[in-house]
MMTF fields as JSON, N, C-alpha, C and O atoms, coordinates in Angstrom:
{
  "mmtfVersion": "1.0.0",
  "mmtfProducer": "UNKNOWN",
  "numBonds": 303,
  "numAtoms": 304,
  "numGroups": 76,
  "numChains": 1,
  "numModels": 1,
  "chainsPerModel": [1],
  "groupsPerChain": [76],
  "chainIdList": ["A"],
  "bondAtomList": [4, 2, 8, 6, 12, 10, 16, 14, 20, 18, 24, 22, 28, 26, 32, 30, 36, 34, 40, 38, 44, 42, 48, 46, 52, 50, 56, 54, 60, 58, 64, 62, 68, 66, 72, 70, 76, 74, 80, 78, 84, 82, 88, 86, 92, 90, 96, 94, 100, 98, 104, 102, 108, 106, 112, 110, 116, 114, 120, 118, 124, 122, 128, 126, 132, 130, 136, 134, 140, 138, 144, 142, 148, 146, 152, 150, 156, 154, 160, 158, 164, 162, 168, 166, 172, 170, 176, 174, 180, 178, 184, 182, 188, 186, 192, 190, 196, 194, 200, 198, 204, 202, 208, 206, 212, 210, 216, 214, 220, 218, 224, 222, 228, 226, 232, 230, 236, 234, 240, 238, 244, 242, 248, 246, 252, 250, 256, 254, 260, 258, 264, 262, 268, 266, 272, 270, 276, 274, 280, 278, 284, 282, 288, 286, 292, 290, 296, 294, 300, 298],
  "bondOrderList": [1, 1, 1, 1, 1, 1, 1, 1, 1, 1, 1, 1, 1, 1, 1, 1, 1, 1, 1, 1, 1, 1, 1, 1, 1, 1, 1, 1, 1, 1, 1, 1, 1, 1, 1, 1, 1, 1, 1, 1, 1, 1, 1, 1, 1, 1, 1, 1, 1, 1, 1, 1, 1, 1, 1, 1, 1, 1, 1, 1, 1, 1, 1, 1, 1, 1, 1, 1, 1, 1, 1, 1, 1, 1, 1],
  "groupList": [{"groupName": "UNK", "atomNameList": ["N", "CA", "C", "O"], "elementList": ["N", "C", "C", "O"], "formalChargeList": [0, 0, 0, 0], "bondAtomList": [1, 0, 2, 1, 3, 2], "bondOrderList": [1, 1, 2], "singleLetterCode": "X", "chemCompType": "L-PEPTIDE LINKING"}],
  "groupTypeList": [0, 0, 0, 0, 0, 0, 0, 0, 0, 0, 0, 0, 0, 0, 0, 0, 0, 0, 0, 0, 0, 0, 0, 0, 0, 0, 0, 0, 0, 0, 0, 0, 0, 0, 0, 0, 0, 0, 0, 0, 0, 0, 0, 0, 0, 0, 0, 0, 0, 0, 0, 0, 0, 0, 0, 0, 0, 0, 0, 0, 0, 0, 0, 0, 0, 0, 0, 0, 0, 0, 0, 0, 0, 0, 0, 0],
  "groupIdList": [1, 2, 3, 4, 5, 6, 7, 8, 9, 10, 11, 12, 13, 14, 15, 16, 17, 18, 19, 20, 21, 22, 23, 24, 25, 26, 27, 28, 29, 30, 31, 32, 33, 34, 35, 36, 37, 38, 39, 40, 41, 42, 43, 44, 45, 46, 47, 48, 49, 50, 51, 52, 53, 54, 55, 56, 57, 58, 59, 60, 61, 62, 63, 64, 65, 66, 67, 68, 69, 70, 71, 72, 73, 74, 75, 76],
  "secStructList": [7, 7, 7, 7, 7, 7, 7, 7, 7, 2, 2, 2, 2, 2, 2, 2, 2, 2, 2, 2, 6, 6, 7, 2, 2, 2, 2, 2, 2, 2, 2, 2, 2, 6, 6, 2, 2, 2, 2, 2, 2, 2, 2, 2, 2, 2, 2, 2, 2, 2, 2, 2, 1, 7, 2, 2, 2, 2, 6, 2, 2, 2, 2, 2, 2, 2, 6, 6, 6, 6, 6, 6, 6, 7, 7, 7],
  "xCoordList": [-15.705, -15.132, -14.78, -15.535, -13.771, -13.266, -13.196, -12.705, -13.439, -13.844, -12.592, -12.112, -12.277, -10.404, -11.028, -11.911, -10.056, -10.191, -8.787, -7.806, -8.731, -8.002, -7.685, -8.633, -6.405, -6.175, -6.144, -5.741, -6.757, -6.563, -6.419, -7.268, -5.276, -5.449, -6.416, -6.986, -6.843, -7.472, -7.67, -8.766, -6.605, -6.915, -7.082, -7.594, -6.783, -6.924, -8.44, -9.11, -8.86, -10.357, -11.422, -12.567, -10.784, -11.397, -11.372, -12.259, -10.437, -10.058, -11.121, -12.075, -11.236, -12.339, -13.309, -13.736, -13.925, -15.319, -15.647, -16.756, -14.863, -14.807, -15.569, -16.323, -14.887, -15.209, -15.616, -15.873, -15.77, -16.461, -17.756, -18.363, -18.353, -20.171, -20.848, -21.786, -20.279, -20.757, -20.665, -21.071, -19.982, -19.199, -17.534, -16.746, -17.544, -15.905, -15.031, -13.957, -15.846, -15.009, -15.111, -14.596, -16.03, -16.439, -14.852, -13.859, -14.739, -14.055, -12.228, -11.236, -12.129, -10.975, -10.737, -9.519, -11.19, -11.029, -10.751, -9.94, -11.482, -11.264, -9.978, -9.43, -9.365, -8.107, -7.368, -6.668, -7.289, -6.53, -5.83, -4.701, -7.402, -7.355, -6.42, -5.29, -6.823, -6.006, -5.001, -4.603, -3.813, -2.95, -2.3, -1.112, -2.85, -2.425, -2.489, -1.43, -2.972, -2.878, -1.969, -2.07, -1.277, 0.095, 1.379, 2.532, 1.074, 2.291, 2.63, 3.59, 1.552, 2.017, 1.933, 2.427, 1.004, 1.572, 3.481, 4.181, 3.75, 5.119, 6.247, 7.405, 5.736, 6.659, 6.971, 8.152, 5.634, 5.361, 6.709, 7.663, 6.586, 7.235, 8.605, 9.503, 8.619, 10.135, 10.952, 12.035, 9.958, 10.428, 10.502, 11.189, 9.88, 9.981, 11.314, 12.119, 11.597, 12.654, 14.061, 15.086, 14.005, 15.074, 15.616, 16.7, 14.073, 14.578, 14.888, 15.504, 14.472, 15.159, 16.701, 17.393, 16.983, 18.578, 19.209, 20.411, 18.55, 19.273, 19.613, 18.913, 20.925, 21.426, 20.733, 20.115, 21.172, 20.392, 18.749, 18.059, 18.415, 16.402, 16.519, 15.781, 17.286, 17.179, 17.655, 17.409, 18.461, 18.939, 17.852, 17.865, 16.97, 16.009, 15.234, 14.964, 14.952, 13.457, 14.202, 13.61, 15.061, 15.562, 15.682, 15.398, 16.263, 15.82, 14.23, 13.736, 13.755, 12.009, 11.615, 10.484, 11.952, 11.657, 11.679, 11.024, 13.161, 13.519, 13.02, 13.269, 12.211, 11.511, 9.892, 9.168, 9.445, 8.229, 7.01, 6.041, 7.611, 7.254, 6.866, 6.081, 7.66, 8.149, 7.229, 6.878, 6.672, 5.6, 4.244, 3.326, 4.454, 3.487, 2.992, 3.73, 2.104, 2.113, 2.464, 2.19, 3.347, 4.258, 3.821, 2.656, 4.61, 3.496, 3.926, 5.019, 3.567, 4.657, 5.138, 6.065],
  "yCoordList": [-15.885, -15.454, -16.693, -17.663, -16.626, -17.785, -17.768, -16.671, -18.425, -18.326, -19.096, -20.222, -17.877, -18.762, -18.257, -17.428, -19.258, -18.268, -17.885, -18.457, -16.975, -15.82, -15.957, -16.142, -15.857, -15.904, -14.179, -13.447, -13.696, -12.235, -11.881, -12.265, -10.984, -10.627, -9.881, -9.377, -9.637, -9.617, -7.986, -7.445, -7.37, -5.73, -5.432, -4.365, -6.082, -5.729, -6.18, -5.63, -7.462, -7.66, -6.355, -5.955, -6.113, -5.16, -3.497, -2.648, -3.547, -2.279, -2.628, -1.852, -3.725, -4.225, -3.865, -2.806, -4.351, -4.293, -2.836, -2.38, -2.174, -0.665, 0.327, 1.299, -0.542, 0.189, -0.351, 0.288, -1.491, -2.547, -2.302, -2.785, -1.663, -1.649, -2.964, -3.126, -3.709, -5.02, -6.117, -7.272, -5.503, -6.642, -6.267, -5.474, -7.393, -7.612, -7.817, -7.323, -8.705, -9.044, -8.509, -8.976, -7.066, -5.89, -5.381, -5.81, -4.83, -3.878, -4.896, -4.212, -5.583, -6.239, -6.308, -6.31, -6.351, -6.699, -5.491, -5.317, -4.347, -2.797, -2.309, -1.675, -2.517, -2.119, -3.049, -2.442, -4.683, -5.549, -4.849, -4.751, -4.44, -3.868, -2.423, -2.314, -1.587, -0.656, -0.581, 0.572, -1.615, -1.626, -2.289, -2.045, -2.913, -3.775, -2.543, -1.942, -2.136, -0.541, 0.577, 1.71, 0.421, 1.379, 0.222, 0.583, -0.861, -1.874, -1.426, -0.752, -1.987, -1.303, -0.308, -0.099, 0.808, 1.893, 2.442, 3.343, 1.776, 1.891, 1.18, 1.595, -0.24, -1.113, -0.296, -0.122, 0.53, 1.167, 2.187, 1.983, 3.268, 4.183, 3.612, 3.949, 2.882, 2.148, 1.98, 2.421, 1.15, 0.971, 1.986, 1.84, 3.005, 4.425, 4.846, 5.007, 5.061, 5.663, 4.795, 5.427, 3.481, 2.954, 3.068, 2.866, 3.557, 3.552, 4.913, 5.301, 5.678, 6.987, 7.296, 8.287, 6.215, 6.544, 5.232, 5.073, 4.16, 3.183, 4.042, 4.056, 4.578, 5.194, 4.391, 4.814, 2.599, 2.66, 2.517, 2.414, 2.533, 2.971, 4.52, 4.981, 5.057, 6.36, 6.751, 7.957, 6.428, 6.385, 5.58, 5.618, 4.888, 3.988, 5.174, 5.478, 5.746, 6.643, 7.764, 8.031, 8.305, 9.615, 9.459, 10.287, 7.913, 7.289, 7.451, 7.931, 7.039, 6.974, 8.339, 8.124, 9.633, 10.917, 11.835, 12.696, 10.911, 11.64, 11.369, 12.072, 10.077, 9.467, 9.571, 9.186, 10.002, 9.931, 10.358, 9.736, 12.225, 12.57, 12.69, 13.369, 11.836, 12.038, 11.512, 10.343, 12.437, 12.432, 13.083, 13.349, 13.322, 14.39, 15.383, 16.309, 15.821, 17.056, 17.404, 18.516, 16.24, 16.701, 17.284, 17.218, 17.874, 18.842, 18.366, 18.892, 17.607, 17.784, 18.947, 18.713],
  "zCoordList": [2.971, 4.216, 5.033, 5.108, 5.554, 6.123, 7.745, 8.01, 8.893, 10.364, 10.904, 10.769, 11.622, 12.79, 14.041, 14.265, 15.013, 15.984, 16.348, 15.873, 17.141, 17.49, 19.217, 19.98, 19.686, 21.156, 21.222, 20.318, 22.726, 23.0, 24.076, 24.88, 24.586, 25.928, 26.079, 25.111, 27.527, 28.028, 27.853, 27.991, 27.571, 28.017, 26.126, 25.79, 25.404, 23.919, 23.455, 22.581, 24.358, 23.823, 24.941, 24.728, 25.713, 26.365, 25.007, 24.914, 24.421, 23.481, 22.819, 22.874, 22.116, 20.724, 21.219, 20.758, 22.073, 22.333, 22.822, 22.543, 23.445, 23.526, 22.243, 22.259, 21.11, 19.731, 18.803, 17.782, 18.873, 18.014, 17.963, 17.007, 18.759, 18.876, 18.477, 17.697, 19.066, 19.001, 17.847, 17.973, 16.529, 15.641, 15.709, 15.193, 16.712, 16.643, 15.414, 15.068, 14.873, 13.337, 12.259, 11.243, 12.303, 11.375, 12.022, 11.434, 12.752, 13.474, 13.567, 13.319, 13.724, 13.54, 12.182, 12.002, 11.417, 9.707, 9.281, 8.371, 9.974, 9.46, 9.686, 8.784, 10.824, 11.813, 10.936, 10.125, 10.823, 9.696, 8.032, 7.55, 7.534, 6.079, 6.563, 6.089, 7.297, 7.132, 7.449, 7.284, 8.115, 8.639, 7.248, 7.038, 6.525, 5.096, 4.285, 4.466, 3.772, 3.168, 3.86, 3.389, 4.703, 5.276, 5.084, 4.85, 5.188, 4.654, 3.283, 2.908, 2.546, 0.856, 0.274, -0.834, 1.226, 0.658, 1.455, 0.991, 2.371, 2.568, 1.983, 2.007, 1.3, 0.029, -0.959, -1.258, -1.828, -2.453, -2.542, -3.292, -1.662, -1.405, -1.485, -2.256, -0.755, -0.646, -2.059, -2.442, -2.663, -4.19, -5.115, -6.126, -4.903, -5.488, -5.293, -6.21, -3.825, -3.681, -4.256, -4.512, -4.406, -4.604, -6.295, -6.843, -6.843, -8.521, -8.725, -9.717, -7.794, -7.79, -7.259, -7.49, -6.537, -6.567, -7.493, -7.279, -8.587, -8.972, -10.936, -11.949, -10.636, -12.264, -13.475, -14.452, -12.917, -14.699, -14.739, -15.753, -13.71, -13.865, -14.395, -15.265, -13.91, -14.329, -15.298, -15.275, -16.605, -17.712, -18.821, -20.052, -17.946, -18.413, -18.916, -20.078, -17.845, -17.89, -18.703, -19.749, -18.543, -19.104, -21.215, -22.08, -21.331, -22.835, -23.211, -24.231, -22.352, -23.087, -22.43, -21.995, -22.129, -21.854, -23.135, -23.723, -23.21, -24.475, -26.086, -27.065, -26.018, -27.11, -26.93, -27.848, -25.948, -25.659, -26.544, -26.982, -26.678, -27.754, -29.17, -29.832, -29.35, -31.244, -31.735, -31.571, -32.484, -33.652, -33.415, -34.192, -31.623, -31.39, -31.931, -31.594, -32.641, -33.17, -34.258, -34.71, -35.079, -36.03, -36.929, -37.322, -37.338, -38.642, -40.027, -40.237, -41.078, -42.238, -43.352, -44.127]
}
């Protein structure tokens, strides 16, 4: 774990300590991590949606849809 310090106004360190119950840097790291987990789960999404409208990702996937199977089951 690595130690910075941090400039804060005055009405936001008033917020922390509001809800921090007395570890600021428990409670800042928590609010940090989860705000990093809505970033990439929104990259995420982002990139989803873009291979869903890009034709040849989707000619990609629709080739190995169509090969996925084979030999499943096969019976001779």
């Amino acid at each position: 774990m690595l130690k910075v310090t941090i400039t804060l106004e005055e009405d936001i360190l008033q917020f922390v300590d509001q809800y921090a119950h007395g570890n600021r840097s428990a409670y800042i790291n928590t609010l940090l991590a989860e705000h990093r987990r809505q970033i990439l789960a929104a990259e995420m999404i982002a990139a989803l949606k873009q291979d869903a409208e890009d034709p040849e990702y989707q000619a990609e996937i629709a080739a190995w849809d169509s090969v996925v199977g084979d030999g499943i089951n096969a019976r001779e």
